[in-house]
MIDO-192484 format. One record per residue (C-alpha): residue in one letter; x negated, y, z. Coordinates in Angstrom, 2 decimals, decimal comma. Last residue first. Example, Ala and Ser with C-alpha at 12.3 -4.5 7.8 and 13.67 -1.06 7.14 Angstrom:
! MIDO-192484
+-----+---------+---------+---------+
| res |       X |       Y |       Z |
+-----+---------+---------+---------+
|   S |  -13,67 |   -1,06 |    7,14 |
|   A |  -12,30 |   -4,50 |    7,80 |
+-----+---------+---------+---------+
! end
This chain:
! MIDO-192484
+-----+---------+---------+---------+
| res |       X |       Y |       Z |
+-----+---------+---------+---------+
|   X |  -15,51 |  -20,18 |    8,48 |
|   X |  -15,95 |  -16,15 |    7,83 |
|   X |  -13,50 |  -14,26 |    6,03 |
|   X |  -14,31 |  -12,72 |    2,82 |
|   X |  -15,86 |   -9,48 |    2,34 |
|   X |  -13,61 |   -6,34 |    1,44 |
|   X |  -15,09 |   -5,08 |   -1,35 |
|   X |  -16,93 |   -1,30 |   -2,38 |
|   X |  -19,48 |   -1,66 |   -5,32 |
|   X |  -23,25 |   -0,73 |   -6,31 |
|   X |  -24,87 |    0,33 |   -9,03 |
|   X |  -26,74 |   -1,58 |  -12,38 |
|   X |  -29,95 |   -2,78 |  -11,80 |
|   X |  -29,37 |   -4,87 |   -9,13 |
|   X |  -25,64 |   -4,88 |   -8,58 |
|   X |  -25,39 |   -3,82 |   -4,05 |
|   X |  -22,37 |   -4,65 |   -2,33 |
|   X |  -20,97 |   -2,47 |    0,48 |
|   X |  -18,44 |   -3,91 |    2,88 |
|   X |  -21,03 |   -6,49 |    3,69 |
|   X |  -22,80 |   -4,04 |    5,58 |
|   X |  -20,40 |   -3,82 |    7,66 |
|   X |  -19,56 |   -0,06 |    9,22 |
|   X |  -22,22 |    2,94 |   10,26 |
|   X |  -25,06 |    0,00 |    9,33 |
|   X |  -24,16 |   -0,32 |    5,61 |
|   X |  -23,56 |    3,76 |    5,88 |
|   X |  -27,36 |    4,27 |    6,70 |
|   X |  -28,63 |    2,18 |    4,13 |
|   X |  -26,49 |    3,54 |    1,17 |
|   X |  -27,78 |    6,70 |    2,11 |
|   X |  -31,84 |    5,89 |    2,04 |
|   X |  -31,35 |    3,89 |   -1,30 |
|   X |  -29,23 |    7,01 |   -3,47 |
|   X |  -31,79 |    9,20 |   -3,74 |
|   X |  -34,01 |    6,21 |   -5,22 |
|   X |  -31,16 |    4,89 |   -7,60 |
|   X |  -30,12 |    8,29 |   -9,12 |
|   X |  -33,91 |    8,35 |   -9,87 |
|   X |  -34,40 |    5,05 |  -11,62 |
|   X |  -30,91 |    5,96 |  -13,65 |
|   X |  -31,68 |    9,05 |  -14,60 |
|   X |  -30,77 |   12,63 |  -13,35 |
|   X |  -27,35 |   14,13 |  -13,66 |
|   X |  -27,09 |   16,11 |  -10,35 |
|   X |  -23,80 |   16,92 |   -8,01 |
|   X |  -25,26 |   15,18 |   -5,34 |
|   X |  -22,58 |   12,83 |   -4,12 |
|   X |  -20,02 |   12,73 |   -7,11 |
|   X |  -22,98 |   12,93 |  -10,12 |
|   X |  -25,34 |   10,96 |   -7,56 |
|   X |  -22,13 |    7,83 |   -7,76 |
|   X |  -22,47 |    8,44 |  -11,77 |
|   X |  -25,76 |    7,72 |  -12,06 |
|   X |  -26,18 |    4,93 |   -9,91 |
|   X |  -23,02 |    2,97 |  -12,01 |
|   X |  -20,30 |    2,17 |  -10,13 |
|   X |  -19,38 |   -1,76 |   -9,82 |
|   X |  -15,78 |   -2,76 |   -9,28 |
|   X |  -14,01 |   -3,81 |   -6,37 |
|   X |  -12,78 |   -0,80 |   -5,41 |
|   X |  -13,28 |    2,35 |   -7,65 |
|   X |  -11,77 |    5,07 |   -5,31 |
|   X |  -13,69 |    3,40 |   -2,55 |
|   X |  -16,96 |    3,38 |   -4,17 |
|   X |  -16,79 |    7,04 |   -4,40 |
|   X |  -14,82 |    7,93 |   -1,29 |
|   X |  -18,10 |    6,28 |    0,47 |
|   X |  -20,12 |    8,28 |   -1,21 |
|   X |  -19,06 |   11,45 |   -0,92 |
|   X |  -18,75 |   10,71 |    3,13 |
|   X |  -22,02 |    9,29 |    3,36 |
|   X |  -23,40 |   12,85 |    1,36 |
|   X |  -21,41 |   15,06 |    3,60 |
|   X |  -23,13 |   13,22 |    6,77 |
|   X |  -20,77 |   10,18 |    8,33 |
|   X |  -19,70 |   10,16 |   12,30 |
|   X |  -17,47 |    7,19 |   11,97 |
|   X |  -13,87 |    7,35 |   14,09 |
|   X |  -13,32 |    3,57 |   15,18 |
|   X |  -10,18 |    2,53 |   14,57 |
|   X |  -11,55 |   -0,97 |   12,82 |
|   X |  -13,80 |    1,52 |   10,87 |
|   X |  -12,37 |    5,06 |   10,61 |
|   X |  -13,31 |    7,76 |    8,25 |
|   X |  -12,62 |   11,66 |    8,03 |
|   X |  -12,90 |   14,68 |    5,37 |
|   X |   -9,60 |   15,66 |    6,34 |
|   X |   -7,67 |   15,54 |    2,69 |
|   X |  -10,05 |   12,47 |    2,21 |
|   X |   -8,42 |   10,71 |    4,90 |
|   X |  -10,38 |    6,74 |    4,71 |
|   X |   -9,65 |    4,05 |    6,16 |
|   X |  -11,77 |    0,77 |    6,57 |
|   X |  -10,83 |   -2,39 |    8,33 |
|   X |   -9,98 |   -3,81 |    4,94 |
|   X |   -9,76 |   -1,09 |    2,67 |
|   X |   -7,33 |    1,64 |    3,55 |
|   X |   -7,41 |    5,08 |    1,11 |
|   X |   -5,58 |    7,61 |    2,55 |
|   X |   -5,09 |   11,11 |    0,14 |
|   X |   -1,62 |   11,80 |    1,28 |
|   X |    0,49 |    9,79 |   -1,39 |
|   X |    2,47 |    7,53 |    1,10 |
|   X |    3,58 |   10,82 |    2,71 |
|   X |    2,85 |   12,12 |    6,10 |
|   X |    5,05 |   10,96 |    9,13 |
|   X |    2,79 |    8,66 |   10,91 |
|   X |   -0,02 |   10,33 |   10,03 |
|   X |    1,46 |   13,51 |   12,37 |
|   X |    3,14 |   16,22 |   10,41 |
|   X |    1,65 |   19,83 |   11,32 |
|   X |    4,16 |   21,93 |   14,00 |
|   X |    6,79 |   23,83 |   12,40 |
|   X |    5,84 |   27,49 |   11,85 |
|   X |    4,73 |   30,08 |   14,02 |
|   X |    2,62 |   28,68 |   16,50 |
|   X |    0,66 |   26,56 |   13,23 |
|   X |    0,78 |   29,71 |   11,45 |
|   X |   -0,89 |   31,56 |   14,16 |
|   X |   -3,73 |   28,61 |   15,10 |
|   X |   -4,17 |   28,08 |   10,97 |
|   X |   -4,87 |   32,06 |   10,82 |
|   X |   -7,39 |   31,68 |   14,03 |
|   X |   -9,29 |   28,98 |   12,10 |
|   X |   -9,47 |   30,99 |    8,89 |
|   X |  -10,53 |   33,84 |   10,61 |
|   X |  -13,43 |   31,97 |   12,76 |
|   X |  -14,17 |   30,11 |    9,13 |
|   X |  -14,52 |   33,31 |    7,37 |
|   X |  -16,97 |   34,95 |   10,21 |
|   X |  -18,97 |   31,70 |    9,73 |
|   X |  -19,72 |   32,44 |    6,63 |
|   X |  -20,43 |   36,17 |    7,11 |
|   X |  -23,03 |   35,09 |    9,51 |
|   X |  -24,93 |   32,38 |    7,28 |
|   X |  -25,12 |   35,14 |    4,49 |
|   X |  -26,59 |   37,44 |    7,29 |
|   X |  -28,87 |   34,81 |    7,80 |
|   X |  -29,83 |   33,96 |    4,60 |
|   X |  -30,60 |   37,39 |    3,28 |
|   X |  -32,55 |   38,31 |    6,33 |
|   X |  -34,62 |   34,77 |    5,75 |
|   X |  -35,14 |   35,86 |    2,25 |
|   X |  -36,45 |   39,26 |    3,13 |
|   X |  -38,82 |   38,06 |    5,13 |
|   X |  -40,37 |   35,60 |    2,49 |
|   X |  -40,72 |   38,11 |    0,28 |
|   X |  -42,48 |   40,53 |    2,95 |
|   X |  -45,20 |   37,22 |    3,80 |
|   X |  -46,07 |   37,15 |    0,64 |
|   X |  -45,72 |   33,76 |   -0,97 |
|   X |  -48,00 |   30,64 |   -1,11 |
|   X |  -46,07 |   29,27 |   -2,23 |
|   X |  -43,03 |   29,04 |   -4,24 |
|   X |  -39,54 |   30,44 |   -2,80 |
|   X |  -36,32 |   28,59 |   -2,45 |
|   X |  -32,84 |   29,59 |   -1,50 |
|   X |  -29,51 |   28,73 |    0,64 |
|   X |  -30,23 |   25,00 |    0,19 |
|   X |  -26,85 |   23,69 |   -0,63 |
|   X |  -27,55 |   20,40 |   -2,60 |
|   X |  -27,49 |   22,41 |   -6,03 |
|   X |  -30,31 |   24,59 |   -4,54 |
|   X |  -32,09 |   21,49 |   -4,01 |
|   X |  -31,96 |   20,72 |   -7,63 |
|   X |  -33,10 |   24,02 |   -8,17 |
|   X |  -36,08 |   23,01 |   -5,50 |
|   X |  -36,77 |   19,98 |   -7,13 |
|   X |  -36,78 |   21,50 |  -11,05 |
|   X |  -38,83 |   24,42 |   -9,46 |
|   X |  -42,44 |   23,46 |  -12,18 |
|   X |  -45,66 |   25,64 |  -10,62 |
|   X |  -45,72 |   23,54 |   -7,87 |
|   X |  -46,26 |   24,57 |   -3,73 |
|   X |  -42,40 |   24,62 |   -3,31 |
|   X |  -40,94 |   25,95 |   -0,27 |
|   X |  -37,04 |   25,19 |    0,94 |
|   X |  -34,61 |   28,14 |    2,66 |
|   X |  -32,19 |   26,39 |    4,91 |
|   X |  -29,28 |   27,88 |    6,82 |
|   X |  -28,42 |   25,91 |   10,26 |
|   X |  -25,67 |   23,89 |   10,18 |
|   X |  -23,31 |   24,26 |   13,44 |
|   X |  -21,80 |   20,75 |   13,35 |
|   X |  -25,09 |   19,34 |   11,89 |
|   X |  -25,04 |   17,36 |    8,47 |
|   X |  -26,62 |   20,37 |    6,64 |
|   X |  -29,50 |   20,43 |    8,43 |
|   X |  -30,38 |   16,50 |    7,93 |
|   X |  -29,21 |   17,03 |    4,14 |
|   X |  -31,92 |   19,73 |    4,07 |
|   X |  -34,67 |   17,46 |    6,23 |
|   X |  -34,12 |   15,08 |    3,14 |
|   X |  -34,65 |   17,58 |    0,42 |
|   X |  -37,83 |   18,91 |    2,28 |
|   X |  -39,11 |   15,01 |    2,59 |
|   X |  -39,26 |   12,57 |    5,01 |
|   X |  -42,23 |    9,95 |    4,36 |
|   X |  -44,98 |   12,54 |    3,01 |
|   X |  -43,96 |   15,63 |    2,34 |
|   X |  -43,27 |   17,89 |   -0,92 |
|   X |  -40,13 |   20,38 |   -0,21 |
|   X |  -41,33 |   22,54 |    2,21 |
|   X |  -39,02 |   23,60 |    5,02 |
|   X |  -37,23 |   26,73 |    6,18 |
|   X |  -34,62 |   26,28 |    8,86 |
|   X |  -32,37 |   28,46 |    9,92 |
|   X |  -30,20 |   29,39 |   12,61 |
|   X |  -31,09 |   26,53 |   15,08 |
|   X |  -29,62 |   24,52 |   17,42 |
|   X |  -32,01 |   21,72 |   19,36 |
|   X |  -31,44 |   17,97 |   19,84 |
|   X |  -30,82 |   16,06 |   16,18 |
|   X |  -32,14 |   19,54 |   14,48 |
|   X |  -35,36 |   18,51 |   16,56 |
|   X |  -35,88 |   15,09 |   15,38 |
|   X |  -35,14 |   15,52 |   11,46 |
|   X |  -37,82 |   18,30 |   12,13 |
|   X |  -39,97 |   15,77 |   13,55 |
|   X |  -39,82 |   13,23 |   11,00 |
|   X |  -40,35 |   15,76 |    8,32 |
|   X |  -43,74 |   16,70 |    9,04 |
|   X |  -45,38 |   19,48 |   11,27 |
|   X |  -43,03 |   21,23 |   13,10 |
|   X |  -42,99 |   24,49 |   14,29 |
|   X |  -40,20 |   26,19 |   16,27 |
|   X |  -39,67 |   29,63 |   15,48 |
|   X |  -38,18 |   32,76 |   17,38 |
|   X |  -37,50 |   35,40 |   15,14 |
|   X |  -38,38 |   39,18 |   15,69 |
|   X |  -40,83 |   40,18 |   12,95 |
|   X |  -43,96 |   39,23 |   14,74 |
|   X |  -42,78 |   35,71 |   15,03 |
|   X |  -42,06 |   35,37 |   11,17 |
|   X |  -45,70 |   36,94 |   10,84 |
|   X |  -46,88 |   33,98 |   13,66 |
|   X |  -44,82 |   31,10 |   12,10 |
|   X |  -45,84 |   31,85 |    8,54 |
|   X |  -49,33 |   31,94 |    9,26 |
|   X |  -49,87 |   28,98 |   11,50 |
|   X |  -47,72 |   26,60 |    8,98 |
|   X |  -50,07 |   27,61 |    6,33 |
|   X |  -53,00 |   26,69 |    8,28 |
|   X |  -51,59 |   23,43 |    9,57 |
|   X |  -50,24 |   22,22 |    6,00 |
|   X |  -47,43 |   20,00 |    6,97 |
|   X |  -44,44 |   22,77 |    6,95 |
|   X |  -41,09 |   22,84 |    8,81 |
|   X |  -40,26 |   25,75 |   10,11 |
|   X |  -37,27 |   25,91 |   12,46 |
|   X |  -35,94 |   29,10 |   12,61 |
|   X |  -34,08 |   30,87 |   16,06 |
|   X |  -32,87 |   34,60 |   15,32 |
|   X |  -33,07 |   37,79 |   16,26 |
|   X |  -34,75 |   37,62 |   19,38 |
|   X |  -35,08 |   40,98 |   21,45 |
|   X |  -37,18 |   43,83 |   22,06 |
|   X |  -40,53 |   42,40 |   20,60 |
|   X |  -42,58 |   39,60 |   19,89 |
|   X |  -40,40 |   36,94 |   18,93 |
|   X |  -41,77 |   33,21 |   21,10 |
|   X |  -43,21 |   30,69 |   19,12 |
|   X |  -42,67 |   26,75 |   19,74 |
|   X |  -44,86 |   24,18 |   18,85 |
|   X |  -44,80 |   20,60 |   17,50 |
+-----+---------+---------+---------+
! end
């Protein structure tokens, strides 16, 4: 795990590159240092999960094929961050049906290596200047909601919204979909995009089973089979068993899995 300073008048942006192939990692990271950027290297997918956890960055550009934690997996890790980075994934194969399917998942692009150092340049510019005029919108939209907000009449409270506001309470659980937010037993629940998707999912059909397939249509956006649906689907389901009880969430074998309240102990 090393860091590289931009050579040069000034930084112009921070990239954590995420590649398990010493030699190719060395390249990139010194021509991306040469051009201005300052890059953080890691060498596997644990670590960059790791670092986006602790550090900001502005991008992150990861291969796809690793062992353990994968490109696709360090994406969603990215993309979970309050401040997500952009994230530009590499693909060593011939075939690009991962990388489009990345693509789908909000990667901002993909490139196959090994690629020329200029294309992969003007990728990065192209993200971040992307990333930039996103976050642009959201500062105007935010300030627009402050204006109308001191304008207007202040914003209902949950006590006085509507029955038909987008809640969903299961057991302890309750879920705002209009807000993107989830409580267990009152307690807020810090839940990734995919979590979130997922839990609205099973919650929308409560009590019966949804198929694997169609719960990675909702999350993922992707119609892929059913042994596939299931193996994108294991690492999530995990994660949100242990964010509430894991006896909220009911795995079919072979089949999908289903959203109950469990029955009272004793």
């Amino acid at each position: 795990m090393r860091g590289r300073r931009a050579r040069g008048a000034g930084v112009k942006g921070s990239i954590l590159l995420v590649e398990d192939d010493s030699t190719t990692r060395r390249l990139l990271a010194s021509g991306l240092a040469s051009a201005g950027y300052a890059v953080r290297e890691a060498p596997d997918g644990e670590t960059a999960v790791e670092l986006l956890q602790s550090q900001r960055f502005d991008l992150v550009i990861s291969d796809i094929r690793m062992r353990r934690v994968d490109g696709v997996q360090v994406l969603e890790a990215a993309r979970s961050q309050p401040d997500a980075p952009a994230v530009i994934l590499l693909t060593g194969y011939s075939t690009v049906e991962s990388a489009v399917a990345a693509l789908r998942l909000g990667a901002y692009d993909y490139l196959q290596k090994p690629c020329e150092l200029r294309d992969l340049l003007a990728r990065v510019d192209g993200a971040l200047e992307r990333r930039a005029k996103e976050r642009r919108m959201e500062d105007i939209r935010r300030l627009a909601q402050e204006i109308a907000t001191m304008d207007g009449a202040p914003p209902q409270s949950s006590a006085q919204r509507p029955a038909d506001d987008g809640l969903l309470r299961i057991g302890a659980l309750t879920i705002d979909r209009g807000r993107h937010q989830a409580t267990f037993n009152g307690r807020a629940l810090r839940l990734t995009p995919i979590e979130f998707a997922l839990l609205c999912c099973l919650a929308e059909s409560q009590g019966r089973v949804v198929a694997y397939e169609a719960i990675v249509q909702r999350t993922h956006g992707l119609h892929v089979s059913d042994d596939e649906a299931q193996a994108l689907l294991r690492s999530h389901v995990h994660n949100l068993r242990h964010k509430i009880d894991p006896a909220y969430i009911v795995g079919v074998r072979g089949a999908g899995y289903m959203l109950e309240v469990p029955a009272p102990e004793g």
